[in-house]
N, C-alpha and C positions, 0 to 999 in steps of 0.2 A: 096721442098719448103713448109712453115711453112702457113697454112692458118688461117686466123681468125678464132675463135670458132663463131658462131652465134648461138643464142638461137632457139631451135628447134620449129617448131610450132606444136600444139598439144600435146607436151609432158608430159601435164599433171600438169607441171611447173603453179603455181599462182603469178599473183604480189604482191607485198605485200603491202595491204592496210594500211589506217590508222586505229589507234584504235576506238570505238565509241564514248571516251571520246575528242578523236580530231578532229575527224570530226563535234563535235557541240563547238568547244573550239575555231577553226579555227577563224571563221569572227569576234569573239572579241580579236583576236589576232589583226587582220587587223586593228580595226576598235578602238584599244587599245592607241592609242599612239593620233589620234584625240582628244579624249575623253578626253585622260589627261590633254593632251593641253587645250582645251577648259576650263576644269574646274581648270586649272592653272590662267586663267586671266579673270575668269567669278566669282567663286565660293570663291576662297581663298581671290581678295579683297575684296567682301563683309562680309565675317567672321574678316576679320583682318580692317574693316569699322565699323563692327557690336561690336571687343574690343575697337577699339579705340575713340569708342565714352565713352563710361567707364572711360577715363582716362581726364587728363587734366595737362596743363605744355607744355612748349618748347621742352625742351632739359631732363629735367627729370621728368619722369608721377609719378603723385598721382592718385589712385582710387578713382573716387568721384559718382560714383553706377552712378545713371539718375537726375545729377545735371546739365548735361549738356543738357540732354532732358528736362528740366524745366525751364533751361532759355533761352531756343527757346521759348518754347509758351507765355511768356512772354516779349520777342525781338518783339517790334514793326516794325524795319528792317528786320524781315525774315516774317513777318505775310506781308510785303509790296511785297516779294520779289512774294508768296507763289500767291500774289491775282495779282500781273503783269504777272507771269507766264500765269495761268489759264485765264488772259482777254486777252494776247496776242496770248495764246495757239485756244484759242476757234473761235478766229475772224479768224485767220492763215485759221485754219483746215476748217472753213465753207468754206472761200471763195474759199480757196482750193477745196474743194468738189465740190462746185457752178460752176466752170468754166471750170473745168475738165470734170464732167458729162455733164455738157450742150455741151460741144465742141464734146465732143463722141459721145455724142447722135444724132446729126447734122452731122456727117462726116464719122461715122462706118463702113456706108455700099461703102462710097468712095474708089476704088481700088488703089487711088493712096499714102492712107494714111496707108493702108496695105506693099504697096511695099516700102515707105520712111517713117516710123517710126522712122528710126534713127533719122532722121533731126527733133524730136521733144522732142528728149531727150538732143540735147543740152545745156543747161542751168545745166542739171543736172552734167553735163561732167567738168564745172569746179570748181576749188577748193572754197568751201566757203569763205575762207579768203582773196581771188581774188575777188568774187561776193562781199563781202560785201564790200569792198574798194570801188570797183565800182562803185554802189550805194552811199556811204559815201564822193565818189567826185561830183556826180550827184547833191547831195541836200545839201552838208554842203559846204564842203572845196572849191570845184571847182564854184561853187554856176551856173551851169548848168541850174539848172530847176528857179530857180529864174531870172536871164537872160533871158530865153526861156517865163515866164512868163511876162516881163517884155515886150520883144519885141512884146508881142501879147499884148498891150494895157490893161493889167491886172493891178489894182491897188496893187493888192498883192505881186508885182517882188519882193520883198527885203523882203523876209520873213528870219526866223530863226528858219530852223528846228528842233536844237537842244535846244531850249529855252522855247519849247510848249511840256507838257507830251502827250498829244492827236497826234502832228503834232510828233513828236519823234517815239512815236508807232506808227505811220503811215509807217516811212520809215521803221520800221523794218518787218512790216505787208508785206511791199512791197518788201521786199529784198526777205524773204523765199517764198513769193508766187509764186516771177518769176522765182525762179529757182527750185523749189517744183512742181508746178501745172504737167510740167511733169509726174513725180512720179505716179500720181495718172490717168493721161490721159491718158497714154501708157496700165496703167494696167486695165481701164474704156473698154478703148477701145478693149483691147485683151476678153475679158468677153462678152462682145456685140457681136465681131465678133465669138465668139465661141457657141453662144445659137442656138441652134435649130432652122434654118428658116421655117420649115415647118408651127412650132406654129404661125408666126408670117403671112406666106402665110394665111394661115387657118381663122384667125383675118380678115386677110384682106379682104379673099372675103365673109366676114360677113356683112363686110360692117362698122368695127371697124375703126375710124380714129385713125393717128401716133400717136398723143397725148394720145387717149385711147391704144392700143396696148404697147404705150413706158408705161407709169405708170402701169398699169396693167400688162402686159406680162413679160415687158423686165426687168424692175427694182425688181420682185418679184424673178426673174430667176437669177439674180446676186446679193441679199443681200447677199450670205455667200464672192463673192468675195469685194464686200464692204468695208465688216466686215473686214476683214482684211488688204484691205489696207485704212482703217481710222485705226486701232489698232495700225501699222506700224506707218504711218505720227503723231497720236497723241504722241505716246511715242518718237517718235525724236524731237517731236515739244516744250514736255514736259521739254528737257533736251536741250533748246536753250543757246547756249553761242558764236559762234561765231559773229554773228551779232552786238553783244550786245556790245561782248568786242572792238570790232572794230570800231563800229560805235557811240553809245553812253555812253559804260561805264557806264551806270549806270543813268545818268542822262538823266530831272534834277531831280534835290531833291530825286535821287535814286529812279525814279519812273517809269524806264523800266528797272532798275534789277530785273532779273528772277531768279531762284533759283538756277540756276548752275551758276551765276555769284558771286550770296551773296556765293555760297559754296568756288569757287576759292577765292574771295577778303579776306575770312575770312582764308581759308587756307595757302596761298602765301602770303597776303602780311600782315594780321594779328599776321601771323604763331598761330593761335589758331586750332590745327590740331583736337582735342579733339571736340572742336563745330562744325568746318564743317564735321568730321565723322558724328557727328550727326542731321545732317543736309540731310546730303547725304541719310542714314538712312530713312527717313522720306522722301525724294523726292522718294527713291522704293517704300514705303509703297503708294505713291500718287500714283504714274504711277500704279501699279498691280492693285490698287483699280478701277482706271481710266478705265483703260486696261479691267478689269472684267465688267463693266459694260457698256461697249462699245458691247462686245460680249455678254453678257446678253440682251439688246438691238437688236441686232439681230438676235440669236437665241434664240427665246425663246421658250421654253420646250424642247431643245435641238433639237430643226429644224430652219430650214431656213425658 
């Protein structure tokens, strides 16, 4: 009867490794085909953003160098788009900051917001195009809140939300709030719960009140988590389009288009693909700048 050969132990036999060149080759082997992907739908539209703002035509490009970067800054419609962005971006983010922090700061140490987290990231769970409909039957179409104003003895019931730039960027301030503030509380809150209680024991039998302990202790102890999720929310906030397209369009008088909206309206339905490259262009250069000084702000000299 024929037995299996089995390899001998001890016999002096070596396995046989890999070379040195593969064993440091290996994990960009792995980690090689992410990478590309990424920089397939990260890196290449912005180079072929970055020519075709260069160019200019439909259907057949002419080169016309930064003729199309010189009648942006000259488009009083993209200087309108450029300054609704940033008034709507900036009111967004504060309030956001505002009600997020406070809510955390007030409930942190609650066990039961520890154990049902989930239940306060709903909002964030559904689709924006769903939220903003929502919203846009709330205060326009279904007229909901004028109604509801209306039965409460308010002179104001029969307002027109979409007729007022103030009362327009209102509901859009209040679409991304209520399903954004989330975002930022979840991640408030995880930061708070994770600092060091000792420092804040220690405060305490000093005789430091919560007020002095929270500004001083706890908020110097999570600026770099801040940082980051204001850097996050400003640059999503930066690049608002769903709301917009949904709910106002632009109006009135094109005075809640944002800049991802002038970039789509110009690209789709202008078909001027050559301006909104260039457009787009300049909304990176916004955000990174934005971006950089966001975190310049709170790190500075490279600390927290």
């Amino acid at each position: 009867m024929n037995e299996l050969a089995l390899p001998a132990i001890g016999t002096g036999k070596q396995i046989r490794r890999r070379s040195r060149f593969m064993r440091k080759a290996f994990p960009y082997f792995l980690v090689g085909p992410a990478v590309v992907y990424l920089l397939g739908i990260t890196l290449y539209p912005g180079i072929y953003a970055v020519y075709r703002s260069l160019y200019t035509g439909k259907f057949k490009l002419d080169y016309v160098g930064f003729q199309n970067y010189r009648e942006l800054v000259a488009d009083s419609a993209f200087w309108t788009s450029v300054i609704n962005t940033l008034v709507l971006g900036s009111i967004t983010l504060a309030l956001e900051f505002l009600i997020a922090m406070t809510l955390a700061a007030l409930v942190y140490r609650d066990p039961w917001v520890k154990g049902w987290r989930i239940l306060f990231m709903l909002p964030m769970l559904f689709m924006p195009s769903a939220v903003s409909y929502l919203w846009k039957l709330l205060f326009n179409d279904g007229r909901v809140i004028s109604d509801l104003l209306s039965r409460v003895g308010s002179e104001l019931g029969n307002i027109d939300f979409m007729g007022s730039t103030t009362l327009a960027r209102m509901v859009l301030v209040v679409t991304d709030v209520w399903q954004w503030t989330p975002f930022l509380f979840i991640i408030f809150v995880a930061a708070l719960q994770g600092q060091d209680k000792e420092i804040e024991e220690a405060a305490r039998l000093d005789g430091a009140s919560w007020k002095s302990i929270f500004f001083n202790i706890s908020l110097p102890l999570i600026r770099p988590v801040i940082a980051i999720a204001l850097v996050l929310r400003g640059i999503d906030i930066l690049t608002m389009f769903t709301p917009v397209h949904v709910i106002t369009q632009g109006t009135p008088g094109g005075n809640t288009e944002t800049l991802s909206y002038f970039i789509y309206r110009t690209a789709f339905k202008s078909f001027e693909q050559g301006y909104a490259s260039a457009a787009s262009v300049l909304l990176l250069i916004v955000t990174v700048i934005l971006a950089q000084t966001l975190v310049r702000r709170f790190f500075k000299s490279g600390t927290a």
